[in-house]
BALUM-258436 format. One record per residue: x, y, z of N, C-alpha, C, CB in turn; residue number from 1; residue in three letters. Coordinates in steps of 0.02 Angstrom, whole numbers. Glycine has a CB too. Layout:
N
NODE     n_u     n_v     n_w    ca_u    ca_v    ca_w     c_u     c_v     c_w    cb_u    cb_v    cb_w   nr  rest
NODE       X       Y       Z       X       Y       Z       X       Y       Z       X       Y       Z  NUM   ala
...
//
This chain:
133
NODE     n_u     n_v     n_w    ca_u    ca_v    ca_w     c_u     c_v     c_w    cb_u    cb_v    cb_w   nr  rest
NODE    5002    6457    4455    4930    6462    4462    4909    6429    4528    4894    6428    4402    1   unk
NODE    4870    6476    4574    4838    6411    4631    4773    6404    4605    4831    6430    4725    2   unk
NODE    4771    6351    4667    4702    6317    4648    4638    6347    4649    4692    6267    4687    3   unk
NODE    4618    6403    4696    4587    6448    4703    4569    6479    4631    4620    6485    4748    4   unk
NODE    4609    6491    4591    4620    6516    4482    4614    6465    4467    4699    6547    4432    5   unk
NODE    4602    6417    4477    4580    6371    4429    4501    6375    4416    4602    6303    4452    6   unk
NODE    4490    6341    4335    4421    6330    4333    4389    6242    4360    4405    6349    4250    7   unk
NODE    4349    6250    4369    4312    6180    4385    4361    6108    4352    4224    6184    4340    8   unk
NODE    4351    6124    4282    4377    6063    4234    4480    6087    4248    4332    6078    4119    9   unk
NODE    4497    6115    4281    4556    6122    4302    4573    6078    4359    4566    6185    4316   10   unk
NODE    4534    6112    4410    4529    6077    4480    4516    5984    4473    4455    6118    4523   11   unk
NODE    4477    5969    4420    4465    5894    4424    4498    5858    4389    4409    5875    4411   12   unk
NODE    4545    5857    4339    4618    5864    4305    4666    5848    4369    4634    5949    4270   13   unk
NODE    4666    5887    4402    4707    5920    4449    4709    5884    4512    4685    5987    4460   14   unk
NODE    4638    5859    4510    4639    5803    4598    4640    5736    4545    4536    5804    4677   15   unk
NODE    4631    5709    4484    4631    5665    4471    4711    5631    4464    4588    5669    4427   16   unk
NODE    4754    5670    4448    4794    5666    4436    4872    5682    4508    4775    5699    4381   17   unk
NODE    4850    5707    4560    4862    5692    4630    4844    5624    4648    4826    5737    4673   18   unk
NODE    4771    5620    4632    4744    5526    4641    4792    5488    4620    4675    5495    4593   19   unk
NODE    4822    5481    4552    4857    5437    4518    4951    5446    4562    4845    5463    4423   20   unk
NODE    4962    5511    4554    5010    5532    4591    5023    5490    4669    4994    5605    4597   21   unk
NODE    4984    5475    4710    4980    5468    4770    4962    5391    4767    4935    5518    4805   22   unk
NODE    4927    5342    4727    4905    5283    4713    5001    5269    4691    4828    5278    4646   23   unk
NODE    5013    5295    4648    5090    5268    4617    5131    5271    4687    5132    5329    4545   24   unk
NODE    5145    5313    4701    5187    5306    4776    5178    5272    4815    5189    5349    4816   25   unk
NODE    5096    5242    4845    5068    5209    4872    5094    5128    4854    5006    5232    4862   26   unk
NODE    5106    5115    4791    5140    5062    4750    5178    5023    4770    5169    5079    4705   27   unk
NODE    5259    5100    4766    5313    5101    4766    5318    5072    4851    5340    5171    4739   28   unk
NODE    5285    5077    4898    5302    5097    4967    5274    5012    4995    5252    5183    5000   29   unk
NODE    5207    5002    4959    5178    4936    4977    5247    4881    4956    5096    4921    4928   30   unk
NODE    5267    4888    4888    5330    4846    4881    5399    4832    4938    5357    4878    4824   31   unk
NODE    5399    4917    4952    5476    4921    4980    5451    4875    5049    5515    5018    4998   32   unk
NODE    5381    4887    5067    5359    4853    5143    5372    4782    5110    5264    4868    5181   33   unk
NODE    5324    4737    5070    5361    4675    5044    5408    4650    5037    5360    4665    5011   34   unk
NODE    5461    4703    5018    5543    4676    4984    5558    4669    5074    5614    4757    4918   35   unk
NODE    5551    4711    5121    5577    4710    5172    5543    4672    5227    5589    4768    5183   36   unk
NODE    5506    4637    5235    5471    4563    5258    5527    4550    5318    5469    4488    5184   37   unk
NODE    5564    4529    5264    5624    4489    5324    5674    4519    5352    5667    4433    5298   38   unk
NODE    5675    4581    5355    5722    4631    5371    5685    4649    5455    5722    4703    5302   39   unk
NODE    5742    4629    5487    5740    4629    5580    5725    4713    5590    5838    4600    5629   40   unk
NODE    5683    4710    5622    5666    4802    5636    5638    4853    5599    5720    4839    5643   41   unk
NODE    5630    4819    5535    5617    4858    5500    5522    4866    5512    5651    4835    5431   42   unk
NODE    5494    4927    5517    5435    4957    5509    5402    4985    5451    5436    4996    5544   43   unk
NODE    5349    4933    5438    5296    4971    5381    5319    5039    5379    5210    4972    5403   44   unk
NODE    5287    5071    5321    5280    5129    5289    5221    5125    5243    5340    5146    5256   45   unk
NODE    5168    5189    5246    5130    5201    5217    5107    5266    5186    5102    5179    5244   46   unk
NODE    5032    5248    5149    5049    5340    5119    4967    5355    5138    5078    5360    5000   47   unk
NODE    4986    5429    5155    4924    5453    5172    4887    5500    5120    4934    5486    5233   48   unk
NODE    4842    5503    5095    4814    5557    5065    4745    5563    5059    4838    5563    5009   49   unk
NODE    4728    5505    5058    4658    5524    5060    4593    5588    5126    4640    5446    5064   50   unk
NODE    4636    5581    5185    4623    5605    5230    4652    5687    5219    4645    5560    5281   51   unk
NODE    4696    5694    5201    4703    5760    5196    4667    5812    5124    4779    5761    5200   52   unk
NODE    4656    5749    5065    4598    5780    5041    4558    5804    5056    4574    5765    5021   53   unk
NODE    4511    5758    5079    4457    5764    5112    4458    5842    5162    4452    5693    5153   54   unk
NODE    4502    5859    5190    4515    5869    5260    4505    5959    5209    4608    5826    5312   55   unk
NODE    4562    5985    5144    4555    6012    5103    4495    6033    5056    4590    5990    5087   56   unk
NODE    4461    5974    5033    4394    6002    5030    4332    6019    5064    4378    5981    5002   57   unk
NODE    4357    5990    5127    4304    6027    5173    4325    6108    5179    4303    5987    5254   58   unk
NODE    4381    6106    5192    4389    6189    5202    4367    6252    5129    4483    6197    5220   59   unk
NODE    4382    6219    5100    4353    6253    5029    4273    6281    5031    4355    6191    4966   60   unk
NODE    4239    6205    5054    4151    6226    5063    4144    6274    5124    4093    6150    5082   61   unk
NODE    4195    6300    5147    4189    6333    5229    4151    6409    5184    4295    6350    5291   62   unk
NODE    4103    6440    5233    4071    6515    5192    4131    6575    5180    4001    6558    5249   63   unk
NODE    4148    6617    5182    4162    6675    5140    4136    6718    5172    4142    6677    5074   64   unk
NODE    4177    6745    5225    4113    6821    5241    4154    6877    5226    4079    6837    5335   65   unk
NODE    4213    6887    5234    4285    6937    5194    4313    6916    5133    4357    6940    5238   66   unk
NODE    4342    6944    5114    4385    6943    5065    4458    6909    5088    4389    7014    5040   67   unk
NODE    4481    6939    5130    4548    6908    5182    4543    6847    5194    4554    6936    5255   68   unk
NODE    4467    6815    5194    4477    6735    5230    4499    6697    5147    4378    6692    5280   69   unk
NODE    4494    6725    5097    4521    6671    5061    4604    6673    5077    4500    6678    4978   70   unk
NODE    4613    6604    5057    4667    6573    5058    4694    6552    4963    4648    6507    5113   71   unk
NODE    4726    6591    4949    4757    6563    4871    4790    6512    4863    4801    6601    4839   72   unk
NODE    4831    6485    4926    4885    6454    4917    4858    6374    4942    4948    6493    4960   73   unk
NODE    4788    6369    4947    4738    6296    4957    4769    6249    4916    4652    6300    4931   74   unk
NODE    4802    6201    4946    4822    6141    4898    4775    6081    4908    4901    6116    4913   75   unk
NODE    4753    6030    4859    4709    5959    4880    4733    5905    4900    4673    5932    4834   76   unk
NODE    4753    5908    4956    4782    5847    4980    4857    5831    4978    4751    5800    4946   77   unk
NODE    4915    5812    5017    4965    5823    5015    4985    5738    5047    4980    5894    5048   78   unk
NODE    5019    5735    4980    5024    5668    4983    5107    5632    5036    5023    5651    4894   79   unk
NODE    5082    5604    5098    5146    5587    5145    5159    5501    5149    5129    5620    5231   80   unk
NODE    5222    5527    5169    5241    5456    5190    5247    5450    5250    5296    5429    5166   81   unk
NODE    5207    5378    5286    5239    5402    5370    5255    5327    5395    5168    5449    5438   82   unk
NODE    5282    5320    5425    5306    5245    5472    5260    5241    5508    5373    5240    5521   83   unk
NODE    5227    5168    5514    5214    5130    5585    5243    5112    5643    5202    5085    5578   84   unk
NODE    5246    5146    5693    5290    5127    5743    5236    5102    5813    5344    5196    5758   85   unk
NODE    5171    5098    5775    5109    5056    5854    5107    5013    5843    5029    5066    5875   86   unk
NODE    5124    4955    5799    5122    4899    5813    5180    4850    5785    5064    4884    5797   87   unk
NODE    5198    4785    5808    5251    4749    5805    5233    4688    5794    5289    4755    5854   88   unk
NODE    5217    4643    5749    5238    4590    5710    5252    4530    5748    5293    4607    5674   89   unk
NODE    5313    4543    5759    5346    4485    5767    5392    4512    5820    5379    4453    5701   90   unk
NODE    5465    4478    5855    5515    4486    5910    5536    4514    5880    5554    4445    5943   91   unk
NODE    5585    4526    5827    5623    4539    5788    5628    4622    5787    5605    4503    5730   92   unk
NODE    5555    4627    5777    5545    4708    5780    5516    4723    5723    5608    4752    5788   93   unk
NODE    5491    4683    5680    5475    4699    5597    5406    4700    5619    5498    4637    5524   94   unk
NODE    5363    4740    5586    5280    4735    5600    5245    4752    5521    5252    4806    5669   95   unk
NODE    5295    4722    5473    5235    4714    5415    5209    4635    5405    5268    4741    5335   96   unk
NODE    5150    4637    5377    5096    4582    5386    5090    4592    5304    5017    4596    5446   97   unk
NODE    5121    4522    5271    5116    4509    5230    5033    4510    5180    5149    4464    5246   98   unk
NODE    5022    4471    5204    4932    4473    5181    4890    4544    5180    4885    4426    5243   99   unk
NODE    4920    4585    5234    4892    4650    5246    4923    4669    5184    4910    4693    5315  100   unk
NODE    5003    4682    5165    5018    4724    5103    4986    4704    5028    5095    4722    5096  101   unk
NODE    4981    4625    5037    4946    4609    4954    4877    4634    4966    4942    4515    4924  102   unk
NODE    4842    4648    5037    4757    4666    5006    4762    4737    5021    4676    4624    5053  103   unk
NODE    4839    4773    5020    4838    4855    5007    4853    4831    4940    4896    4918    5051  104   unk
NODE    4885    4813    4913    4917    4803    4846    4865    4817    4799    4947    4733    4834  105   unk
NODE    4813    4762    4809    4771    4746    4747    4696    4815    4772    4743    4632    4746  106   unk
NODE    4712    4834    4827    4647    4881    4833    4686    4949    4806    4608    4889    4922  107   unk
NODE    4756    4956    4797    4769    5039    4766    4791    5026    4704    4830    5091    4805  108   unk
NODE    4780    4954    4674    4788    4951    4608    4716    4953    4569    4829    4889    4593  109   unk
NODE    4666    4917    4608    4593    4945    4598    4585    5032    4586    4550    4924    4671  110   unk
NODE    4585    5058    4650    4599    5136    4644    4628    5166    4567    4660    5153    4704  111   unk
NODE    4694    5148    4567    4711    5178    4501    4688    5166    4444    4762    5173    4489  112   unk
NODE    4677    5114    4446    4607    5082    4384    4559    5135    4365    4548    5017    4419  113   unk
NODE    4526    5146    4451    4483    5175    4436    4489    5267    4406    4450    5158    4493  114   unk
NODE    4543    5279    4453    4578    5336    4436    4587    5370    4346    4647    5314    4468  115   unk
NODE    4638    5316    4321    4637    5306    4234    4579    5313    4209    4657    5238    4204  116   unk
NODE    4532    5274    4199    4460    5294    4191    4428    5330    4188    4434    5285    4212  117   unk
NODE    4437    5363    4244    4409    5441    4241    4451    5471    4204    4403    5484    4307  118   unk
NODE    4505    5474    4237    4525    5526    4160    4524    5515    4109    4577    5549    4147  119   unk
NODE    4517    5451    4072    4505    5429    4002    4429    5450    4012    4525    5342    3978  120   unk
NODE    4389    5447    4038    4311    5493    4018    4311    5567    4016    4252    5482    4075  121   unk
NODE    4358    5564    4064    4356    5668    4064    4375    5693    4006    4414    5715    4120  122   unk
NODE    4433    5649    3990    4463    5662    3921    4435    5651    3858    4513    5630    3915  123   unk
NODE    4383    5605    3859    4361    5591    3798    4287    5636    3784    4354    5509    3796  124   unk
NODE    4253    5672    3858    4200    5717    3850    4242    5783    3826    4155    5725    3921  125   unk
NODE    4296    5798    3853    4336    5871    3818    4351    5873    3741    4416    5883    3852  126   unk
NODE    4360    5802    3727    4369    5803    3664    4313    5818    3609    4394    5747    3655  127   unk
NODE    4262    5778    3630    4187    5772    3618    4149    5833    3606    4156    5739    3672  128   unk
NODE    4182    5887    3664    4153    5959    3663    4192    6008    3611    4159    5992    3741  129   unk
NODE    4263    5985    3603    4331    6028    3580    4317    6001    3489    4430    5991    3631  130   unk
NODE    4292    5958    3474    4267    5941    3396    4201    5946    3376    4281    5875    3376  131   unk
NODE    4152    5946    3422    4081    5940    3426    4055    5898    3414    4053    5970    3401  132   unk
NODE    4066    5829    3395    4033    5771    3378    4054    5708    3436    4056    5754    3298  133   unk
//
C-alpha cells in the first residue's frame, strides 16, 4: 500500500509510529555517542528525521494540476543516520560533548512520551467509535 491509498486515520498511525520508530534509533545512537566518549577519533552520530518530514509534507500540500504529477511512491520522512565530521572536541579527534548527548537524551525521551500518548489517544478514540460508547 503507499501512502498516497491510505486513509487519513492510516496516514496518522503511520507518521506516529515512524515518530516512535526514529525517536528509538535516535536512543540507540545517543548511547553508542556516550558509550564512545573516550574513544580517540571517534565522531558523533546522529539521526535525522524530523527535517525530511517536514520536507515530505510540504510536498504533499504542493497543487495537482495533472494526473502524472502524483507521486504514489511519497514516503514521510526517512529516517538517517549521519556522522559529524564539522566539529572536534578535543586533540584526540573525538567531538562528542557529553552534556550535549544527556540534553539530546532526555529531549527524545520527552518526544517519545509524547509520541506514546498520542497513540494511546488515537487508540482509545478508535475504540470509542469501533463500540460506540
Amino acid at each position: 500500500m503507499t501512502i498516497n491509498s491510505m486513509s487519513q486515520e492510516q496516514r496518522t498511525y503511520y507518521l506516529l509510529k515512524k515518530g516512535m520508530d526514529a525517536s528509538s534509533y535516535r536512543s540507540k545512537v545517543i548511547s553508542n555517542n556516550t558509550s564512545n566518549f573516550n574513544t580517540p577519533g571517534y565522531k558523533r552520530h546522529y539521526v535525522t528525521f524530523e527535517d525530511s518530514l517536514n520536507n515530505s509534507m510540504d510536498n504533499l500540500s504542493m497543487k495537482i494540476t495533472k494526473g502524472q504529477h502524483i507521486n504514489d511512491g511519497i514516503s514521510y520522512g526517512d529516517i538517517k543516520e549521519e556522522v559529524d565530521r564539522t566539529s572536534s572536541m578535543r586533540t584526540d579527534g573525538n567531538n562528542v560533548d557529553l552534556d550535549h548527548e544527556m540534553v539530546n537524551k532526555s529531549s527524545n525521551a520527552l518526544m517519545y512520551s509524547a509520541l506514546i500518548t498520542q497513540a494511546n489517544n488515537k487508540l482509545s478514540t478508535t475504540k470509542y467509535v469501533i463500540n460506540g460508547r
